[in-house]
N, C-alpha and C positions, 0 to 999 in steps of 0.2 A: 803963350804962358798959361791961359785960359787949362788947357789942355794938359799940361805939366803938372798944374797942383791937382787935376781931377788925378791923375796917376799917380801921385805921393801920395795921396788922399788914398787910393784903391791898394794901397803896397802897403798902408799902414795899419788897416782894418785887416788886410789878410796877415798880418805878421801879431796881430793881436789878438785875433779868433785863431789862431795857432796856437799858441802861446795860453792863452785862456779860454779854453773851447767852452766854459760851463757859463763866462761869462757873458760871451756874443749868443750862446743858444738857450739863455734864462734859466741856466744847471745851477744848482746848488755842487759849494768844492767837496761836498763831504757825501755825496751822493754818488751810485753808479754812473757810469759812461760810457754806453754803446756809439760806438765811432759808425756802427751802420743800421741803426733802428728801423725797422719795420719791415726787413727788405727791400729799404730803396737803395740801396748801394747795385752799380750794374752800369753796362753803356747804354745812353741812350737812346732813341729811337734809332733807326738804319735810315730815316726820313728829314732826319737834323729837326729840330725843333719848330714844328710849326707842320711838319710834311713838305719842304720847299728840300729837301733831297740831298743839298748841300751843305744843310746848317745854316747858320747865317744870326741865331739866336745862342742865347749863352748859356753855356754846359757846364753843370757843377759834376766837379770830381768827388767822390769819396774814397779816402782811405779805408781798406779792412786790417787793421793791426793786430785783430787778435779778442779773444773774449771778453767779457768785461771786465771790467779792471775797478778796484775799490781801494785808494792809497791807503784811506783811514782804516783797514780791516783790524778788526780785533777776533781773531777767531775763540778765542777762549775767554774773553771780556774781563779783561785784569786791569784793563786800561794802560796796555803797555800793544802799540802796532804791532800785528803779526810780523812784520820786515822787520822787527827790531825788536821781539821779543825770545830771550834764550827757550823758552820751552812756550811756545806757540799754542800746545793743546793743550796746556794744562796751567789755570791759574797760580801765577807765583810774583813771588818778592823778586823783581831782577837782580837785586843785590845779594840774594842767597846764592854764591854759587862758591863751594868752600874748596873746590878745585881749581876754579881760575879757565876752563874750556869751556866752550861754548854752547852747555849744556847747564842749566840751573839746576839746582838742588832738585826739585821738583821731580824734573822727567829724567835725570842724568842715570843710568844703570849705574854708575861708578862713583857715585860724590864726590868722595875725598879722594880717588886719583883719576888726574887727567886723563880724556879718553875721548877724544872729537869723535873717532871712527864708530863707537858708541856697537863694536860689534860684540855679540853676545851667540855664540854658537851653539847652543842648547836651549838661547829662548827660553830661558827661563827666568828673567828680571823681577818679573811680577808673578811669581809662584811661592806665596804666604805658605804653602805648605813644605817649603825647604827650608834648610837652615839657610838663613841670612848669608852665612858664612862663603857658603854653596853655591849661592844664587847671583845673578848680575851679568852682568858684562864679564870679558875674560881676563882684565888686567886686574880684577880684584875675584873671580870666580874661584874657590881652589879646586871646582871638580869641572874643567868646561865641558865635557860632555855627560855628565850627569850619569855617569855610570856606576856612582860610589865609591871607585876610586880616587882618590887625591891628585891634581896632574905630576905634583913630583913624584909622584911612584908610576903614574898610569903613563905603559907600554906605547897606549893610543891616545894621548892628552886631549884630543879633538876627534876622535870618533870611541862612540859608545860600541864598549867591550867587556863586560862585567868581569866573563871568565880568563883574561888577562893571555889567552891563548897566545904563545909564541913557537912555533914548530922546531925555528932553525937555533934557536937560543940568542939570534942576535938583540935581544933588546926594543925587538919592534914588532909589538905583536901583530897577529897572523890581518884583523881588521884592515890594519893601515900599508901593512906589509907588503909594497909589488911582489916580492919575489918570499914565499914563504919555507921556501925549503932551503933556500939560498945557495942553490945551485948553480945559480946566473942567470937562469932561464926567469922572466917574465913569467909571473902566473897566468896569465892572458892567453900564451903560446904554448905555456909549460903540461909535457903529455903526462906528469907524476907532479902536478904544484904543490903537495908535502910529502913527497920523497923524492931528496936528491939524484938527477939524472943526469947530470951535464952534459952527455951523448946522448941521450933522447934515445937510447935502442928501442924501438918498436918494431919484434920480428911476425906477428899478425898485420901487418898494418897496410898490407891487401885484402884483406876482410870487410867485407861492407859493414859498416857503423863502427869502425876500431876506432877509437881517437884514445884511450889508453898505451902509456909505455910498458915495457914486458916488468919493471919492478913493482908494479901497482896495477898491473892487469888482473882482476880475480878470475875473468874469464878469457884467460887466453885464446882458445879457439872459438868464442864467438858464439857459444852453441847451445848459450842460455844457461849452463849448467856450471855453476863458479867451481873453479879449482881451489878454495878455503876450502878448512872443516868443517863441517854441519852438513844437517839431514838432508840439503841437496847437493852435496860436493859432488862434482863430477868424478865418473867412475874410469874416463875414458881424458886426463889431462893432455891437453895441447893435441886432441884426434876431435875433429869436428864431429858430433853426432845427431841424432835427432831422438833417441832415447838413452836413457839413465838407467839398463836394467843389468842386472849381474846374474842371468839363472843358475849356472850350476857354484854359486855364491864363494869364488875364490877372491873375490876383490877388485876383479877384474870387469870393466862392462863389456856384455856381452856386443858392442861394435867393435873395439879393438882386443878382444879374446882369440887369441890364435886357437883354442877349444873353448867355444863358448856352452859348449854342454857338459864337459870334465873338467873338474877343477884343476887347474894346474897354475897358483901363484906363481910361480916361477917361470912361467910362462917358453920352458925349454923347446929349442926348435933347433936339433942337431945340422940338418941337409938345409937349412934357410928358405923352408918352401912357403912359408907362411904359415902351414899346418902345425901344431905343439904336436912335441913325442907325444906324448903321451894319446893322442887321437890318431896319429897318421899313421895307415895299417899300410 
């Protein structure tokens, strides 16, 4: 019996140093609580207690639960507990909250309309130098991505686009837009992603470095010298060359000139020998 109440006895102190650890270890409840202080938490010797190999002496366990832990936190000192304060960083009246979510007047980007998710795409809540109107969260922002558009007019509501850019006219500017030409082709994949190709023709497209389609190719043949208007338009379209020169200046360059010494625009070559009349004696 002796023995029996010594084990109710040892069952009731550990179920009460569990229960109130601050109690059995002279803690104050409103103070920190390291469950493994000083680094004594760990197994035992390899020798059992005493160096007798087997143990034989009594081994306390410790729990590691986790960092210190502080019930009564007040992180913002309002005197309202962090666990149970609606805006935690920021001193306030718990009973301000004129929307009813679980954000207080205080820290709420949206006051007066409900908004737990508290998401704000422009991050711009606390930017005093926008209009009020402008600013916040996005279920009261009228511009969420801060572009100066309004979101009922703006193309891209949630990605900043000032210049309202829409290629294919659908309504979704080119920003937000996978497919800007709206071809069907993916811009990702698309070899003209603002002009229409839905066949993808690429007839250079064994040329090393092509990734252009032939409607939006400016340099077809690859050859540095763009087939557009201006002071370096290639003189020699869709003939790969390595100069840009025209000598006897009919328009023609003199790599694809069937006479590149006599001008002949017209480039006539009666017998098809490659030679122009007008050179072939």
């Amino acid at each position: 019996m002796k023995n029996l109440k010594s084990i109710l006895t040892a069952l009731t102190v550990l179920s009460v140093s569990m229960a109130l650890p601050w109690v059995c270890f002279g803690l104050d409840a409103s103070d920190y609580f390291d469950e493994c202080a000083y680094f004594q938490c760990g197994s035992p010797p390899s020798g059992g207690v005493g160096g007798g190999g087997g143990g034989g002496g009594p081994v306390i366990v410790a729990y590691n639960l986790g960092p210190l832990y502080y019930i009564m936190d007040d992180n913002d000192l309002d005197g309202t507990q962090t666990i149970f304060d609606n805006c935690p960083h920021d001193p306030n009246d718990q009973g301000s909250n004129t929307d009813g979510d679980d954000h207080g007047d205080a820290c709420d980007n949206c006051p007066e309309i409900a908004n737990n998710d508290q998401i704000d795409s422009d991050n711009d809540a606390g930017n005093t130098q926008i209009a009020e109107a402008r600013r916040g969260g996005d279920v009261c922002d009228t511009d969420d991505d801060n572009d100066g558009m309004d979101d009922i007019a703006d193309n891209c509501p949630l990605m900043h686009n000032p210049d309202q850019l829409d290629t294919d006219g659908d309504g979704m500017g080119n920003a937000c837009d996978e497919d800007d030409d709206g071809d069907g082709i993916p811009d990702g994949i698309d070899n003209c992603n603002l002009m229409a190709n839905p066949l993808q023709e690429n007839s250079d497209d064994y040329l090393v470095g092509d990734i252009h389609g032939d409607i939006c190719d400016e340099d077809w043949d690859n050859d540095g010298f763009p087939e557009t208007p201006g002071a370096d338009e290639d003189l020699c379209p869709r003939f790969r060359s390595f100069t840009n020169t025209d000598m006897d200046g009919d328009g023609m360059g003199d790599s694809c000139d069937n006479c590149p010494e006599t001008a002949n625009a017209d480039q006539a070559d009666a017998d098809q020998d490659g030679i122009g009349d007008v050179c072939d004696g």
